[in-house]
C-alpha positions in Angstrom: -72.6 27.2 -38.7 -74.4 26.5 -35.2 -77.8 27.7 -36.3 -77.4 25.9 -39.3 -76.4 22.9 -37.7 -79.6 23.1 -35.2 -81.8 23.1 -37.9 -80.0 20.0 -40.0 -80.5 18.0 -36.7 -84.3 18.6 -36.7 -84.3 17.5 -39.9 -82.0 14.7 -39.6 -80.0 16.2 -42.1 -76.2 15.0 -41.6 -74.1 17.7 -43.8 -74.5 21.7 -43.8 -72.9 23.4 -47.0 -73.1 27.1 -46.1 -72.0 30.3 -48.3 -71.1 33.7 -47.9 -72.9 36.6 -48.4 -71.9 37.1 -51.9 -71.1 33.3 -52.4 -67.7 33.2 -52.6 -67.1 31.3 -50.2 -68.2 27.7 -49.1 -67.7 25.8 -45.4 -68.7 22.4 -44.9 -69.9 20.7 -41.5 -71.0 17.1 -41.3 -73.0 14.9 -38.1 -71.2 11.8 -37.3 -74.2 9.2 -37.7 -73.3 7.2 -35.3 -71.8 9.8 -32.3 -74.1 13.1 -33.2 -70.9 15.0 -33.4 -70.1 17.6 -35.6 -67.4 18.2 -37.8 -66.3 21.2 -39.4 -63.9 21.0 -42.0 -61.4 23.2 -42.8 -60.4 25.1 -45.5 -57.6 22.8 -46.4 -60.0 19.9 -46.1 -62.0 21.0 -47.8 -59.7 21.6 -50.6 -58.5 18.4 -50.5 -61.3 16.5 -51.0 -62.2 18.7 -53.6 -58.7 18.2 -55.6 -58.7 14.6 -55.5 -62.6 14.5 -56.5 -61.8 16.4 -59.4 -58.6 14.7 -60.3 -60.8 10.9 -59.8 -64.0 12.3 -62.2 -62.0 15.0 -64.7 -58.3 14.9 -64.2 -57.8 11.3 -65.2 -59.8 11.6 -68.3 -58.5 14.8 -69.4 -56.9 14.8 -72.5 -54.7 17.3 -71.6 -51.7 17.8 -68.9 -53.6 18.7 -65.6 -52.7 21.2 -63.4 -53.9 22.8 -59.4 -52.7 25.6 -57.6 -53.3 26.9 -54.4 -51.8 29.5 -52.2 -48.9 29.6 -50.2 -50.7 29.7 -46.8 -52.7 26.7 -48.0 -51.5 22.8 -47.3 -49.0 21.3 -49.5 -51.0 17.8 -49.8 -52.3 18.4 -53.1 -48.6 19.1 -54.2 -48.4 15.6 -52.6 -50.4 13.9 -54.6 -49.5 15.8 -57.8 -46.2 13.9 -57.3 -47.8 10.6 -56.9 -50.8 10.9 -59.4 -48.9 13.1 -62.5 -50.5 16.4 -62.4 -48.9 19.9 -62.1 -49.0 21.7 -59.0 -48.4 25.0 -58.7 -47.8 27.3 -55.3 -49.0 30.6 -55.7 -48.7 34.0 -53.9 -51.9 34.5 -51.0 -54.9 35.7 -52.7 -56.7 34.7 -55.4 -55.4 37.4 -58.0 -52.5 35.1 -57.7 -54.2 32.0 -58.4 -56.4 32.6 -60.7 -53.5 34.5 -62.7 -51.5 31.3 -62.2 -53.9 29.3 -63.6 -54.6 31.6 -66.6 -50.8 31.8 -67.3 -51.1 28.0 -67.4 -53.9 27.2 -69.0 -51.8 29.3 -71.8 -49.3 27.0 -71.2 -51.5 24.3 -72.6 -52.7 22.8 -69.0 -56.3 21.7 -68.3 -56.6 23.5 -64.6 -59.1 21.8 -63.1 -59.1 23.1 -59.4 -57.3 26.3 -57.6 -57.6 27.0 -53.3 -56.9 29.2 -50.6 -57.4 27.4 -47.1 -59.7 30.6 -46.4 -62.5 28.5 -47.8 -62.7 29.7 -51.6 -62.8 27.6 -54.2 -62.1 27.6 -57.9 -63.9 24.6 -59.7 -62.7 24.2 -63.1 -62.5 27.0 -66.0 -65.6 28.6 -66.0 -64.0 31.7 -63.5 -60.4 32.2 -62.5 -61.5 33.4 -59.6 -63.3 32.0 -56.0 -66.5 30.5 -56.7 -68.3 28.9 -53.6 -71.9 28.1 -55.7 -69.6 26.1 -58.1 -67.7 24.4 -55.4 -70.9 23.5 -53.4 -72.3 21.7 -56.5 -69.0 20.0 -56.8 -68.9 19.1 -53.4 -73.0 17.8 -53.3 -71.7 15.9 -56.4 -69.2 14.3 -54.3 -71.3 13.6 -50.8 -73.9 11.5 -53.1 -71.2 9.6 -54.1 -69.6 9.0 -50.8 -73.1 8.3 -49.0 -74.4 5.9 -52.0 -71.0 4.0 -50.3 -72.6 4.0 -47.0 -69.5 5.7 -45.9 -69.3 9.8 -44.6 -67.6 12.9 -45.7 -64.9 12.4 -43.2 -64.0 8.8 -43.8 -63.8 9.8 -47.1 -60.8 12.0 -45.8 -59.1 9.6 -43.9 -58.9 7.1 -46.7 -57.4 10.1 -48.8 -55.0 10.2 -45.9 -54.7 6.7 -46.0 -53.3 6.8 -49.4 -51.1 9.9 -49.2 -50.4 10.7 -46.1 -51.5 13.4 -44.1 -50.7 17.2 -43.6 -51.5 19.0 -40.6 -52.0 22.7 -40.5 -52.9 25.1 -37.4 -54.0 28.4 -38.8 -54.7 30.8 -35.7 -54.2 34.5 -35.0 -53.5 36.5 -31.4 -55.0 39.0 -29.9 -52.7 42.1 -27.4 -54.7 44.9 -26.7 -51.0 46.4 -24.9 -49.7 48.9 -27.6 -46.3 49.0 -26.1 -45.9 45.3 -26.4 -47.0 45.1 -30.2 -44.8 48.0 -30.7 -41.9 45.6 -29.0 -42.8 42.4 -30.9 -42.7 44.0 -34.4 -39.2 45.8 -33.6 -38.1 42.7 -32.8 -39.3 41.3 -35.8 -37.6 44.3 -37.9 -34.5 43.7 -36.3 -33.3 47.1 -37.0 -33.6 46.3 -41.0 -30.6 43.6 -40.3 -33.6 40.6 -40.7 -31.0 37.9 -41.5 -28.5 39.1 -38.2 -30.0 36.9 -35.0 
């Protein structure tokens, strides 16, 4: 996002929605106005704020039972507010052949599934696709920053009022990198355990 970024500022441009190659995908950056400082949000934040700005402008109205899924991997805030605001969650396998099967299974249940989420940025907007669909949840999202700038307010405090409201999760998501075979080899026999994984 840094070139993008670059070229917002010289167009005093505060947010950068960015896709994929083959738009599945969306990540969102926004430029504090008042400290120039960027802010990336991730994939759970973005989710998020996507959840709740579907559940404020569709959920509510629907006249249906509403329901959101996300993976397993992904933070358990929606879930969160689920509790607090009457929709269905659901927590679903990683992948979005799990979530978008989940959210066929219960549409034939008789839900209205308004949102699904990985925290790897993809996005499932509603019922046109059961599958990740970053175009859909950029429009969504531009839908949402008009909103939250015609309140003279920014993407992030948006967020923290969310948080505000519900509480906040934290996640971490992070990998490592050995380039020592014998010490991966080690790690995952310890991990196997010998098959015995519930013996410590």
């Amino acid at each position: 996002l840094d070139e993008a970024q670059a070229f917002a500022v010289e167009r005093t441009c505060d947010v950068v929605l960015a896709n994929d190659p083959d738009a599945d995908r969306l990540a969102v950056s926004e430029r504090c106005r008042s400290t120039g400082k960027w802010t990336v949000f991730t994939g759970d934040q973005i989710g998020i704020l996507l959840g709740v700005w579907l559940w404020e402008r569709v959920g509510k109205k629907s006249g249906k039972a509403v329901a959101m899924c996300a993976s397993t991997v992904s933070s358990k805030m929606l879930s969160t507010i689920g509790e607090k605001e009457g929709f269905k969650f659901e927590e679903t396998l990683t992948g979005f052949k799990w979530i978008g099967s989940k959210s066929d299974d219960l549409r034939e249940e008789g839900y209205n599934v308004i949102f699904g989420y990985e925290e790897a940025i993809g996005f499932c907007c509603g019922s046109v696709t059961s599958d990740k669909d970053g175009l859909s949840a950029l429009g969504v999202f531009s839908e949402m920053i008009i909103s939250i700038y015609k309140e003279k307010r920014q993407v992030k405090d948006h967020l923290n009022l969310i948080y505000q409201k519900y509480g906040e999760r934290v996640s971490q998501n992070g990998y490592f990198f050995c380039y020592e075979p014998s010490k991966i080899v080690k790690i995952l026999d310890d991990l196997r355990n010998g098959g015995k994984y519930f013996d410590f």
